[in-house]
Wavefront OBJ file of the C-alpha trace (Angstrom):
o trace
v -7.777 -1.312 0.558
v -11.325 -0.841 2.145
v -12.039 -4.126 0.932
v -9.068 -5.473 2.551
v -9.749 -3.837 5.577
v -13.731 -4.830 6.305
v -12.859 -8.579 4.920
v -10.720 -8.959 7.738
v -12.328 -7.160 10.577
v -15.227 -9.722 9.862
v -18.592 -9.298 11.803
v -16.501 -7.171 13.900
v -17.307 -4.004 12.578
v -16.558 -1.229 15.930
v -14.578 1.460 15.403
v -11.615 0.097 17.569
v -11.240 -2.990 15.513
v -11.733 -0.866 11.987
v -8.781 0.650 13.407
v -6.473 -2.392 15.077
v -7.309 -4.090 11.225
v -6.214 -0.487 9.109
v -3.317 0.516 11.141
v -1.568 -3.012 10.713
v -1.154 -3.626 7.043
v 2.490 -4.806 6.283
v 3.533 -5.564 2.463
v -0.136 -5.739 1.382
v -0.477 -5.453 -2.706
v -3.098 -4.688 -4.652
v -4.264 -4.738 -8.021
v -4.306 -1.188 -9.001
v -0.878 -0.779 -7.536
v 1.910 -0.534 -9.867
v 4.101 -3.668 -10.048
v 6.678 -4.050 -6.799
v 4.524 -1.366 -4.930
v 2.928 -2.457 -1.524
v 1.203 -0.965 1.082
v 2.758 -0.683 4.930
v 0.506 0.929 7.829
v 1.280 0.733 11.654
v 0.002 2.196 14.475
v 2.834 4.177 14.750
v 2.665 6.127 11.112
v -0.097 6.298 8.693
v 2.385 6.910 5.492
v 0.692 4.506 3.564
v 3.206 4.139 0.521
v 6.791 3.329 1.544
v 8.070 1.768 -1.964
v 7.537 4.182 -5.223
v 8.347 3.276 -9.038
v 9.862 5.300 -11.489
v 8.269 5.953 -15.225
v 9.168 8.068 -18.357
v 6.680 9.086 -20.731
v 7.607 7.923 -24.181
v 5.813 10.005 -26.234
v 3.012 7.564 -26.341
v 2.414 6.452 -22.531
v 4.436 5.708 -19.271
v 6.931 2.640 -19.151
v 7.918 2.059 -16.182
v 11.894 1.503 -15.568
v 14.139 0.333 -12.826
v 13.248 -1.642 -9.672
v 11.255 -0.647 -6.927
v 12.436 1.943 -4.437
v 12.151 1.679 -0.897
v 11.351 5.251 0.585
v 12.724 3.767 3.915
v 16.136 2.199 3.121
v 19.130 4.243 4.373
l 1 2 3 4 5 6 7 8 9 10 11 12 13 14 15 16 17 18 19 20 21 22 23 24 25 26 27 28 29 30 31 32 33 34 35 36 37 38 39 40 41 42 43 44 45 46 47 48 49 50 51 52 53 54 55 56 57 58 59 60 61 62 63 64 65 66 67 68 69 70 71 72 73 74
């Protein structure tokens, strides 16, 4: 997500713009994410992880089951 964050502010590296560019991420996925899981940050709240999967161990490792859940739907 740093990545993501200095890519886009570009040359412009002040503090206000590092901010503008990390508080306005919206359905931003990345590649250690699990499948269906993105990232959301506004100005307005810093809760970073708004959809969640589900996994059961299996005796072996985790397999991941069901569809994405959105922390936010009512």
């Amino acid at each position: 997500m740093i990545e993501h964050i200095l890519r886009t502010a570009g040359d412009n590296l002040t503090r206000e713009n590092i901010l503008k560019v990390a508080t306005n991420i919206r359905g931003k996925t990345f590649p250690l994410l699990l499948p269906g899981v993105t990232v959301n940050v506004t100005p307005d709240n810093y809760s970073t992880f708004t959809t969640f999967r589900t996994a059961r161990f299996d005796g072996k490792r985790w397999v991941i089951f069901g569809d994405p859940i959105d922390a936010t739907a009512k």
